[in-house]
mmCIF file of the N, C-alpha and C atoms, coordinates in Angstrom:
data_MODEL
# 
_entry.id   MODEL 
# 
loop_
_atom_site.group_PDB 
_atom_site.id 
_atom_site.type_symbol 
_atom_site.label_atom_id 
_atom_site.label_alt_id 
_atom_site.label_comp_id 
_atom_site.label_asym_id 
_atom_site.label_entity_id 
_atom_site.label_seq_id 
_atom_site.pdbx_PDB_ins_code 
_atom_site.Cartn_x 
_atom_site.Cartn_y 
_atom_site.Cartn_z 
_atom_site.occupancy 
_atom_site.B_iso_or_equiv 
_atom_site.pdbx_formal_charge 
_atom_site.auth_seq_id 
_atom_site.auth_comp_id 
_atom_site.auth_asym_id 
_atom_site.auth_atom_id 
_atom_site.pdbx_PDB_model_num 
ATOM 1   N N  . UNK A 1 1  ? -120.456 48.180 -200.353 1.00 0.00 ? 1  UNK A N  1 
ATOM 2   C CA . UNK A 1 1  ? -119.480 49.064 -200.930 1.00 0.00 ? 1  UNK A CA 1 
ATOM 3   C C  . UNK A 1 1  ? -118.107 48.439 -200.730 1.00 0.00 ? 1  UNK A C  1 
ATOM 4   N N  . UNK A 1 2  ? -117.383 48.292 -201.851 1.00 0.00 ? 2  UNK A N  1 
ATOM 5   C CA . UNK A 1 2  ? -115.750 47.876 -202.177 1.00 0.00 ? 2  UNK A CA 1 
ATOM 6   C C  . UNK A 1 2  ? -115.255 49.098 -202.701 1.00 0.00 ? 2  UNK A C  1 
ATOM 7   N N  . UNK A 1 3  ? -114.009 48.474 -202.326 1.00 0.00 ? 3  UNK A N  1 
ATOM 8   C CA . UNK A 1 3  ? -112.732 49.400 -202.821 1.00 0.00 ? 3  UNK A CA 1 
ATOM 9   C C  . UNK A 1 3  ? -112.574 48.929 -204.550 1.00 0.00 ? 3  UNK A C  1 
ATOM 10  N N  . UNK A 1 4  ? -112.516 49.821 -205.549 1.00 0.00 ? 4  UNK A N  1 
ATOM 11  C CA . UNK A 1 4  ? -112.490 49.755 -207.105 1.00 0.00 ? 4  UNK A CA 1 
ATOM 12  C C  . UNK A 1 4  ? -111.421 48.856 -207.064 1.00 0.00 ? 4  UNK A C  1 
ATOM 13  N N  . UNK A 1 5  ? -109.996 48.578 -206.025 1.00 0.00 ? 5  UNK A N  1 
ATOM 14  C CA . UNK A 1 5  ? -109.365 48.409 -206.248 1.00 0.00 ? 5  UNK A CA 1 
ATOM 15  C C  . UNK A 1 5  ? -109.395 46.783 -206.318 1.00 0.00 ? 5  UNK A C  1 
ATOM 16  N N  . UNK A 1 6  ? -110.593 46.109 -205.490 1.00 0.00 ? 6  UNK A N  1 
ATOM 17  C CA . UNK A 1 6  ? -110.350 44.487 -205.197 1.00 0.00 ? 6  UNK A CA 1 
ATOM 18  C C  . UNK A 1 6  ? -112.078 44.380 -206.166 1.00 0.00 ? 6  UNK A C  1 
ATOM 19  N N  . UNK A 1 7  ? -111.978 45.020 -207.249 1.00 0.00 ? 7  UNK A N  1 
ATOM 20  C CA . UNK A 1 7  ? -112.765 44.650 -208.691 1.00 0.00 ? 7  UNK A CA 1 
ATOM 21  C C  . UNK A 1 7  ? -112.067 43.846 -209.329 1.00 0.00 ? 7  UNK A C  1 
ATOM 22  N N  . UNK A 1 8  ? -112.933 42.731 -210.255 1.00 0.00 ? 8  UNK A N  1 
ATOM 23  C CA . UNK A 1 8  ? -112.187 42.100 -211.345 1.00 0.00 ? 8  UNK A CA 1 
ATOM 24  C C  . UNK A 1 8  ? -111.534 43.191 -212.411 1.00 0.00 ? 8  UNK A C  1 
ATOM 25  N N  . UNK A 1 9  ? -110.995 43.086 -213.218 1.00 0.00 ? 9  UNK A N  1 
ATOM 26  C CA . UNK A 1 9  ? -110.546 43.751 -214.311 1.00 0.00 ? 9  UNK A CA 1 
ATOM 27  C C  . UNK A 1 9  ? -111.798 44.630 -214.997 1.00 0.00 ? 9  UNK A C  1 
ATOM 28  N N  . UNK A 1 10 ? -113.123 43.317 -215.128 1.00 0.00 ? 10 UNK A N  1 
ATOM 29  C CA . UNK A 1 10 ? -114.271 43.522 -215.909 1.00 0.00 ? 10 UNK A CA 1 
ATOM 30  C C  . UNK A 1 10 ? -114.995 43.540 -215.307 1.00 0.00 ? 10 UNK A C  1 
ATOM 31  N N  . UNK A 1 11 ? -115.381 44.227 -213.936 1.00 0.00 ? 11 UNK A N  1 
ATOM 32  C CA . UNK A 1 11 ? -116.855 44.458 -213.186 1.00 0.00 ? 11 UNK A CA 1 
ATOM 33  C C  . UNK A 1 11 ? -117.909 44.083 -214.120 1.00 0.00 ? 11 UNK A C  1 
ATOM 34  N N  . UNK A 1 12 ? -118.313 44.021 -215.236 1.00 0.00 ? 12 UNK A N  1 
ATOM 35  C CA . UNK A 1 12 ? -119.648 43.854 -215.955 1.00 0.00 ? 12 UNK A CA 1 
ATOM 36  C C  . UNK A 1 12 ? -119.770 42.436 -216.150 1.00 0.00 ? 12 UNK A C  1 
ATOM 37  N N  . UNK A 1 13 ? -118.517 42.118 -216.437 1.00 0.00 ? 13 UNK A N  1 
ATOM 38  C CA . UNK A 1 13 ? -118.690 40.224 -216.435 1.00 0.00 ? 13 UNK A CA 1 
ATOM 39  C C  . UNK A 1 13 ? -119.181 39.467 -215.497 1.00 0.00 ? 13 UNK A C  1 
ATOM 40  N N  . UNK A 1 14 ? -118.690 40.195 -214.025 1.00 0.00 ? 14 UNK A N  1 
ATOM 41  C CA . UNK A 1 14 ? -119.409 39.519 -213.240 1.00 0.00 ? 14 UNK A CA 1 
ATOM 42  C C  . UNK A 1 14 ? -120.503 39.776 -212.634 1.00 0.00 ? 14 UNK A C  1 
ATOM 43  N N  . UNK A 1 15 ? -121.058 40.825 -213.734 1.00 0.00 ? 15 UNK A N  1 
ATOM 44  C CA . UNK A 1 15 ? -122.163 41.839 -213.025 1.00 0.00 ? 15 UNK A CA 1 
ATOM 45  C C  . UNK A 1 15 ? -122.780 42.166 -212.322 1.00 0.00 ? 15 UNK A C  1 
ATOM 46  N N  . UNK A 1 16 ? -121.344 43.596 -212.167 1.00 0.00 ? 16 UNK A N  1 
ATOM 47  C CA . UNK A 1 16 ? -120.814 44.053 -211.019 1.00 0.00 ? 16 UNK A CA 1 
ATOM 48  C C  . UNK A 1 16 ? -121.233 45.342 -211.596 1.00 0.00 ? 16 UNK A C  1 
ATOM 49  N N  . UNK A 1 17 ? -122.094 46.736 -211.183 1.00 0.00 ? 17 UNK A N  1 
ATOM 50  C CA . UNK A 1 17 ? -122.418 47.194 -211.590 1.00 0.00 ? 17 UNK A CA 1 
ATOM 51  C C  . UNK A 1 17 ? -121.531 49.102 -210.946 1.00 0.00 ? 17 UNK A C  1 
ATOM 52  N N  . UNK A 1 18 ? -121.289 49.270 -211.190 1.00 0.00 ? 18 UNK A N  1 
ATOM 53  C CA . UNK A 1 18 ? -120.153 50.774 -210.341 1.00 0.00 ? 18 UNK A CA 1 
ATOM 54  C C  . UNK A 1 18 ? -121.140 52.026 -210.032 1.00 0.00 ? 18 UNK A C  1 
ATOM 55  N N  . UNK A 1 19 ? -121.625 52.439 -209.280 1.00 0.00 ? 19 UNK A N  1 
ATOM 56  C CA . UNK A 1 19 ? -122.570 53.550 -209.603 1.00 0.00 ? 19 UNK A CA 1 
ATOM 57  C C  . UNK A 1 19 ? -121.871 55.027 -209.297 1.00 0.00 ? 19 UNK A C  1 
ATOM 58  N N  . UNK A 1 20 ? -122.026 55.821 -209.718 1.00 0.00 ? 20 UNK A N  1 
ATOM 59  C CA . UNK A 1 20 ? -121.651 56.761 -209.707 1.00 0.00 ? 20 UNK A CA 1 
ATOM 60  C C  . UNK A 1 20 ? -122.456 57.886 -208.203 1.00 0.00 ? 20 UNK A C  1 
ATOM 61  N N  . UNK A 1 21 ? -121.700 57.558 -207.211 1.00 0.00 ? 21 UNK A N  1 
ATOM 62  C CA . UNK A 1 21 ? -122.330 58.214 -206.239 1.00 0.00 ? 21 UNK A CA 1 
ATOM 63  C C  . UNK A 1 21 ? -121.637 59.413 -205.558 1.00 0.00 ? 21 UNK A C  1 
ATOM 64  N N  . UNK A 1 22 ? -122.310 60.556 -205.059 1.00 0.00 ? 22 UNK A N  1 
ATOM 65  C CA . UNK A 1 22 ? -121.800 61.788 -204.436 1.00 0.00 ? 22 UNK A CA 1 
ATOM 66  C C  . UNK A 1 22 ? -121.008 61.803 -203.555 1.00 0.00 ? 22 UNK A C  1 
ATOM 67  N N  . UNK A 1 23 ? -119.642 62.824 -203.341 1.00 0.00 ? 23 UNK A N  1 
ATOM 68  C CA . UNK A 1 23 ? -119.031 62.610 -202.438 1.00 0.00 ? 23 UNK A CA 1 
ATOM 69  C C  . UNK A 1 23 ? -117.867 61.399 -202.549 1.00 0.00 ? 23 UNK A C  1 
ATOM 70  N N  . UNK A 1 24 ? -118.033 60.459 -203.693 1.00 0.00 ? 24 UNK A N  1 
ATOM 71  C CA . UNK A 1 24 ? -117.497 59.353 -203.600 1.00 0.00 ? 24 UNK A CA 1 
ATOM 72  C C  . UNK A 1 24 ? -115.785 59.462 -204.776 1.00 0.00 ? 24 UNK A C  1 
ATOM 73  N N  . UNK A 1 25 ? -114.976 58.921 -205.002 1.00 0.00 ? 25 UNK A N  1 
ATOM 74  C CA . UNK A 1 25 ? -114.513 57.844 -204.037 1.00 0.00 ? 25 UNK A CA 1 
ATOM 75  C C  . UNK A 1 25 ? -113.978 58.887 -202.650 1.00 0.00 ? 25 UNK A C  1 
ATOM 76  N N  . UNK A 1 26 ? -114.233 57.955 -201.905 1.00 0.00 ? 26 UNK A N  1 
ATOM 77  C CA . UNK A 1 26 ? -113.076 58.235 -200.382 1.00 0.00 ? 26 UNK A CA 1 
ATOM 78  C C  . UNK A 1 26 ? -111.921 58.422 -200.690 1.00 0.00 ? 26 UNK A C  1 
ATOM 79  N N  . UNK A 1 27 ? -111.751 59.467 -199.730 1.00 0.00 ? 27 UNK A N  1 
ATOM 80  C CA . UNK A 1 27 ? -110.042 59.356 -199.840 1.00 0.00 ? 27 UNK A CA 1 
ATOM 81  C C  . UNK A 1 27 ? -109.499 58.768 -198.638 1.00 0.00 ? 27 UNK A C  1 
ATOM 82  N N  . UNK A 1 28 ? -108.158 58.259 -198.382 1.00 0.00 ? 28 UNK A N  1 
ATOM 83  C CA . UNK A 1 28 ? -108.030 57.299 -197.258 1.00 0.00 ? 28 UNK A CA 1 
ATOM 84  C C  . UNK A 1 28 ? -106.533 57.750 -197.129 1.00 0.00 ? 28 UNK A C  1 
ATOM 85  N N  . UNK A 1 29 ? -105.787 57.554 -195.705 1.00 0.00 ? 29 UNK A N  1 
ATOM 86  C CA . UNK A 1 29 ? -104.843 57.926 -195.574 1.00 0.00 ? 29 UNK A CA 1 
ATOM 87  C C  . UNK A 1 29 ? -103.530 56.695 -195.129 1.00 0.00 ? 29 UNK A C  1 
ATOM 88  N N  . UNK A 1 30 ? -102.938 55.838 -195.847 1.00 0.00 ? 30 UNK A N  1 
ATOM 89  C CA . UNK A 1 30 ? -102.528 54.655 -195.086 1.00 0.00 ? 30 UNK A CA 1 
ATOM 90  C C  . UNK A 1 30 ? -101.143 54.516 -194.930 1.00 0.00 ? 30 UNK A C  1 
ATOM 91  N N  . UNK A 1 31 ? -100.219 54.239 -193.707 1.00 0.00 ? 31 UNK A N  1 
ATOM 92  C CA . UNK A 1 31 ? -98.796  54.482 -193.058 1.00 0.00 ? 31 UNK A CA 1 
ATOM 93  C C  . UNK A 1 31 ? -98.630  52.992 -193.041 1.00 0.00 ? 31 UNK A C  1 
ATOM 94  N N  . UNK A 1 32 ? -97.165  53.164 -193.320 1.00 0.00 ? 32 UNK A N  1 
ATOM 95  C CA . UNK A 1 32 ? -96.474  51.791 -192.677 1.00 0.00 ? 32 UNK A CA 1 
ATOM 96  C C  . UNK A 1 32 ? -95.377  52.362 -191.943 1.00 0.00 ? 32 UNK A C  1 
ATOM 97  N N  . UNK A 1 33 ? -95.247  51.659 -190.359 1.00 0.00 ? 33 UNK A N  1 
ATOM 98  C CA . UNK A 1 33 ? -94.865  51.749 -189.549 1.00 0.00 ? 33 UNK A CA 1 
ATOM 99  C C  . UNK A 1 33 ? -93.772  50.449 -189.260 1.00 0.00 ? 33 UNK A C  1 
ATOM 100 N N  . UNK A 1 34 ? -92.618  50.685 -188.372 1.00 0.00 ? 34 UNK A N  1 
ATOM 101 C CA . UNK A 1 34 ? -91.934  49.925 -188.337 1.00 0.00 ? 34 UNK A CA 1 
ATOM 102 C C  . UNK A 1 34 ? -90.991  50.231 -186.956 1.00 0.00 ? 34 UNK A C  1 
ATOM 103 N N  . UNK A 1 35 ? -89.982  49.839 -185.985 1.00 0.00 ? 35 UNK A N  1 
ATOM 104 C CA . UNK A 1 35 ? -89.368  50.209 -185.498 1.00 0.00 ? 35 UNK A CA 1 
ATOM 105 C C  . UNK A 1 35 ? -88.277  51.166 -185.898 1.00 0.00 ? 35 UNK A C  1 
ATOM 106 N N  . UNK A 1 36 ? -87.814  52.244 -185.125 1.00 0.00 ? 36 UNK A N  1 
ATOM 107 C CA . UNK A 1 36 ? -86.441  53.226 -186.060 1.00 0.00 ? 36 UNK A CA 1 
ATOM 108 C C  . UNK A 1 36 ? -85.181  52.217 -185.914 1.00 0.00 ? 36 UNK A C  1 
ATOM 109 N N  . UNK A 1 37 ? -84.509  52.003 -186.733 1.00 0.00 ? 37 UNK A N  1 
ATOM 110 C CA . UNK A 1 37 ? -83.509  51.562 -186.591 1.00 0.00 ? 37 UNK A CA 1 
ATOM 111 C C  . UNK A 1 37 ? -83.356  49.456 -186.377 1.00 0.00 ? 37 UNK A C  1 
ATOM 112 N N  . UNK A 1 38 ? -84.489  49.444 -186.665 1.00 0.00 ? 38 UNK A N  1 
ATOM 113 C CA . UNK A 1 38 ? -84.238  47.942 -187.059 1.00 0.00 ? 38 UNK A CA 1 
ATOM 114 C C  . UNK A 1 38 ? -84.410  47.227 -188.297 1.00 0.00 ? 38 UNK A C  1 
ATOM 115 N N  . UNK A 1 39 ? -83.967  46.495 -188.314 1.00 0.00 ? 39 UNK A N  1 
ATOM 116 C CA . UNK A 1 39 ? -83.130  45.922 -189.673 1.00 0.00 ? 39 UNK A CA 1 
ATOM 117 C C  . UNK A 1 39 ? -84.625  45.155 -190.054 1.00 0.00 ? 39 UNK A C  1 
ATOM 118 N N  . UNK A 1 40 ? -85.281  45.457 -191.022 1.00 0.00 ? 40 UNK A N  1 
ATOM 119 C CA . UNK A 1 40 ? -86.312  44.543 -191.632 1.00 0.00 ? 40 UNK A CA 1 
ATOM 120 C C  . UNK A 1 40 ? -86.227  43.095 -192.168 1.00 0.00 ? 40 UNK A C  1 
ATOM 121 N N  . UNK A 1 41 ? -86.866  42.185 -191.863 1.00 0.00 ? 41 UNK A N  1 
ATOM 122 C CA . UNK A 1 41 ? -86.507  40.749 -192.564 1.00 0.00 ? 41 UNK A CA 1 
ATOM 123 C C  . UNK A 1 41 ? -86.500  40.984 -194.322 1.00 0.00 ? 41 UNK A C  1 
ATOM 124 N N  . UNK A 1 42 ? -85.746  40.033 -194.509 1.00 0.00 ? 42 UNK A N  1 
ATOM 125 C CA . UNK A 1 42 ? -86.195  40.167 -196.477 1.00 0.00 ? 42 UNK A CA 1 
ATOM 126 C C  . UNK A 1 42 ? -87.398  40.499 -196.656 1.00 0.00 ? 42 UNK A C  1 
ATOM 127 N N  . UNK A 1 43 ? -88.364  39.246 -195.942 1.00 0.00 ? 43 UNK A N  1 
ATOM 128 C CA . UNK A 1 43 ? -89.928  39.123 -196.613 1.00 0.00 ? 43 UNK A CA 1 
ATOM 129 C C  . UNK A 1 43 ? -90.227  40.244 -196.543 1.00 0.00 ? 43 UNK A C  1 
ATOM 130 N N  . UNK A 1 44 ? -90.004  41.261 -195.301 1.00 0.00 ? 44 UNK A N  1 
ATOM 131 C CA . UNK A 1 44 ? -91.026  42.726 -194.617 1.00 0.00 ? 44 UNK A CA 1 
ATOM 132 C C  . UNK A 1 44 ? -90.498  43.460 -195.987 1.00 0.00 ? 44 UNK A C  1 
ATOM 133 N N  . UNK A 1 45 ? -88.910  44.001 -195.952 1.00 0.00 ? 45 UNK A N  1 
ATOM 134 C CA . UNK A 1 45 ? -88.250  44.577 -197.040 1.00 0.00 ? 45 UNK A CA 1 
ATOM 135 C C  . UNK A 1 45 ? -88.975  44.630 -198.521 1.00 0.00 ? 45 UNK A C  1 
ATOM 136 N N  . UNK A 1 46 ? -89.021  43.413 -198.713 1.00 0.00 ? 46 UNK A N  1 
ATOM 137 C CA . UNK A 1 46 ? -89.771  43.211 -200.118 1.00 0.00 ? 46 UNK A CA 1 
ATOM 138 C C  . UNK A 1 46 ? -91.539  43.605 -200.327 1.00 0.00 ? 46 UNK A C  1 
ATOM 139 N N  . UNK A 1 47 ? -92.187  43.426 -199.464 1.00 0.00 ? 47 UNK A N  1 
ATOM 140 C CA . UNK A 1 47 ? -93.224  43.807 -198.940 1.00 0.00 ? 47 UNK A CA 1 
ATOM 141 C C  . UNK A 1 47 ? -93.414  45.062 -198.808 1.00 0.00 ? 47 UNK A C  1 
ATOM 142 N N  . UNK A 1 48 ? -92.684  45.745 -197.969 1.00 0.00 ? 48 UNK A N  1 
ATOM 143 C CA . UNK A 1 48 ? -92.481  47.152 -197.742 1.00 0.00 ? 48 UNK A CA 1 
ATOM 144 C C  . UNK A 1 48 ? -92.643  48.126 -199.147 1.00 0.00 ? 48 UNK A C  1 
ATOM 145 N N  . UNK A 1 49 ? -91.513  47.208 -200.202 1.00 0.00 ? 49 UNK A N  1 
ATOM 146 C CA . UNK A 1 49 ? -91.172  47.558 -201.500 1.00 0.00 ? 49 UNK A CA 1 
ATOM 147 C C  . UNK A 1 49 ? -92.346  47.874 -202.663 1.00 0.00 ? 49 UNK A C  1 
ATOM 148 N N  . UNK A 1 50 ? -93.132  46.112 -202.464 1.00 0.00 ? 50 UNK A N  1 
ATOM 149 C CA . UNK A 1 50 ? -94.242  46.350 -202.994 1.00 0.00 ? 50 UNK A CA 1 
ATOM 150 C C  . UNK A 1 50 ? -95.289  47.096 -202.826 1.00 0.00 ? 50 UNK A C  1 
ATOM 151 N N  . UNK A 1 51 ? -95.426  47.641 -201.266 1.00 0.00 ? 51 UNK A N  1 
ATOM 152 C CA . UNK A 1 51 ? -96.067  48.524 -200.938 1.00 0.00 ? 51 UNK A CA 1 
ATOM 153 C C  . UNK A 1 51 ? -96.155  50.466 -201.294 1.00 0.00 ? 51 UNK A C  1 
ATOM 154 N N  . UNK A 1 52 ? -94.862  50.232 -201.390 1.00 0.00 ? 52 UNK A N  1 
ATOM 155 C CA . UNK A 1 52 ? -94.506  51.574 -201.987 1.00 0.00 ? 52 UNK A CA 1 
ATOM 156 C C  . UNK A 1 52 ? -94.376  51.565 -203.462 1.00 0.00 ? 52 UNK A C  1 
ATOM 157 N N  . UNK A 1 53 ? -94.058  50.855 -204.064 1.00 0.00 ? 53 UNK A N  1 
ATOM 158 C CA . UNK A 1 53 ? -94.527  50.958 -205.344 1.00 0.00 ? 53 UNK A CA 1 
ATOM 159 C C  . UNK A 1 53 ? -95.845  50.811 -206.148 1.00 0.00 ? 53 UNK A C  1 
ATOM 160 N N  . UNK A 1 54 ? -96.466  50.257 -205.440 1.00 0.00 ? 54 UNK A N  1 
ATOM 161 C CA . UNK A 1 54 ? -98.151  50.417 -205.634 1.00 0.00 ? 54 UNK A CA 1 
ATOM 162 C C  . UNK A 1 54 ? -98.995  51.286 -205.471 1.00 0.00 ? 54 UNK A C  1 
ATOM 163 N N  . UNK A 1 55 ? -98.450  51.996 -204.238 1.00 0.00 ? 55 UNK A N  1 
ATOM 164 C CA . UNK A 1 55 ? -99.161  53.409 -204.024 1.00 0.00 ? 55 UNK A CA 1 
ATOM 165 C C  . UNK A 1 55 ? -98.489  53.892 -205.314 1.00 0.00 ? 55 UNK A C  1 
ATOM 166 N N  . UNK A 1 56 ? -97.587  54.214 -205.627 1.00 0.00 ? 56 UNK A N  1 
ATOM 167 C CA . UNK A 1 56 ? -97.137  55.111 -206.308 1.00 0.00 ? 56 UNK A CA 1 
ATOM 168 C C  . UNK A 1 56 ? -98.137  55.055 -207.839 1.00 0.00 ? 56 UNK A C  1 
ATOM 169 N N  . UNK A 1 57 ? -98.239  53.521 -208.164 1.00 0.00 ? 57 UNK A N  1 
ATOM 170 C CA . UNK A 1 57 ? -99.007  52.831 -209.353 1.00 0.00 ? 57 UNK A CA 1 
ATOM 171 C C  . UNK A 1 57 ? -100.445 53.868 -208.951 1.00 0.00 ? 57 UNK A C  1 
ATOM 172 N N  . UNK A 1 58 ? -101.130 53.714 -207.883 1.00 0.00 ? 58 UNK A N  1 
ATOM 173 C CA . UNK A 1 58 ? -102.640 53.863 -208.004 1.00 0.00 ? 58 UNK A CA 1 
ATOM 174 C C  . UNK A 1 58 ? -102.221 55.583 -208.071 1.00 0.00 ? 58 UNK A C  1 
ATOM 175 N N  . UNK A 1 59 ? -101.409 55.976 -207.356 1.00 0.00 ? 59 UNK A N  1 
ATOM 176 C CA . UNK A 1 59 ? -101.372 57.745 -207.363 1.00 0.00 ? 59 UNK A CA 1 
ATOM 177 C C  . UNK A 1 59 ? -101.546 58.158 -208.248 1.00 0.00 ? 59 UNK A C  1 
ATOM 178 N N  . UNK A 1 60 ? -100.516 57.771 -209.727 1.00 0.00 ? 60 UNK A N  1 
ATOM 179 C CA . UNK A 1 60 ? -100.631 57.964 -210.697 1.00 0.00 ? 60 UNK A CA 1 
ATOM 180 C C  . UNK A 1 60 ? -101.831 57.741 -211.780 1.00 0.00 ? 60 UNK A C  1 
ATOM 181 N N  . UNK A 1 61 ? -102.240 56.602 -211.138 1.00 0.00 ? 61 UNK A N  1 
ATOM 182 C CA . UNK A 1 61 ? -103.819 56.118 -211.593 1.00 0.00 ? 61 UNK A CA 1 
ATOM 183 C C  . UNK A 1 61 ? -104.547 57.292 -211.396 1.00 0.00 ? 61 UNK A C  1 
ATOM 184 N N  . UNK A 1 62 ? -104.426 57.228 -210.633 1.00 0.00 ? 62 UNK A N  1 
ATOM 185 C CA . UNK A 1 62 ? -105.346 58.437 -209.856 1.00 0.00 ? 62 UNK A CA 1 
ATOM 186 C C  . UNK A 1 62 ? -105.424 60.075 -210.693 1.00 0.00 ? 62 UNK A C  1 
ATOM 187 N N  . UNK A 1 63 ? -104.293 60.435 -210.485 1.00 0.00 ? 63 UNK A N  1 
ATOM 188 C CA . UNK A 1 63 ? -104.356 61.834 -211.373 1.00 0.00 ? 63 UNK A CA 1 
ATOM 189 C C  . UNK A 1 63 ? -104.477 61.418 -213.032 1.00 0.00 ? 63 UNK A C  1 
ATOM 190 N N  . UNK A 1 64 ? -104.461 60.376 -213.688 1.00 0.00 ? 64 UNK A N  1 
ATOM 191 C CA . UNK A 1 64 ? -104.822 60.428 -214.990 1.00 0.00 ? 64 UNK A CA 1 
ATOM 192 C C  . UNK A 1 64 ? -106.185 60.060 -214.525 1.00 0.00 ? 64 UNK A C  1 
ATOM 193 N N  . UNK A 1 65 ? -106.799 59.396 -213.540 1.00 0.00 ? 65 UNK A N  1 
ATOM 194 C CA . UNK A 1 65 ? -108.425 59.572 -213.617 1.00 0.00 ? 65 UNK A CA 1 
ATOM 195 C C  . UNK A 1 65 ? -108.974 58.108 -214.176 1.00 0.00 ? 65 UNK A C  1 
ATOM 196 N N  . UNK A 1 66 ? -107.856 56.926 -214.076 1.00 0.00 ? 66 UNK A N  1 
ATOM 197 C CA . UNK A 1 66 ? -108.257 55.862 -214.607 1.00 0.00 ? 66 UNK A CA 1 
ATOM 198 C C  . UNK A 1 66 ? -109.094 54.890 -213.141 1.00 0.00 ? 66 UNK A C  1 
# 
């Protein structure tokens, strides 16, 4: 069992088959943590960035059901 999310585009191409099972998908709860008050490097910053904008991508995924 994988996450839908680290699928090729085309699961069938590489036939990869999705089954439709009970209870499923998981829901998962995931934090990013950091010190209060310290200054993040660029890389973390940008990282951080991409991180929050991706959740936001799959959330939305999510309630249209794609």
């Amino acid at each position: 069992m994988i996450s839908r999310h680290a699928l090729p585009a085309r699961p069938a191409d590489d036939q990869i088959t999705i089954l439709d099972v009970a209870g499923f998908p998981l829901q998962s709860h995931w934090f990013t943590l950091y010190p209060r008050g310290k200054r993040l490097s660029p890389v973390a910053a940008v990282f951080l960035e991409h991180l929050e904008r991706t959740a936001l991508e799959w959330s939305e995924r999510r309630e249209l059901g794609v």
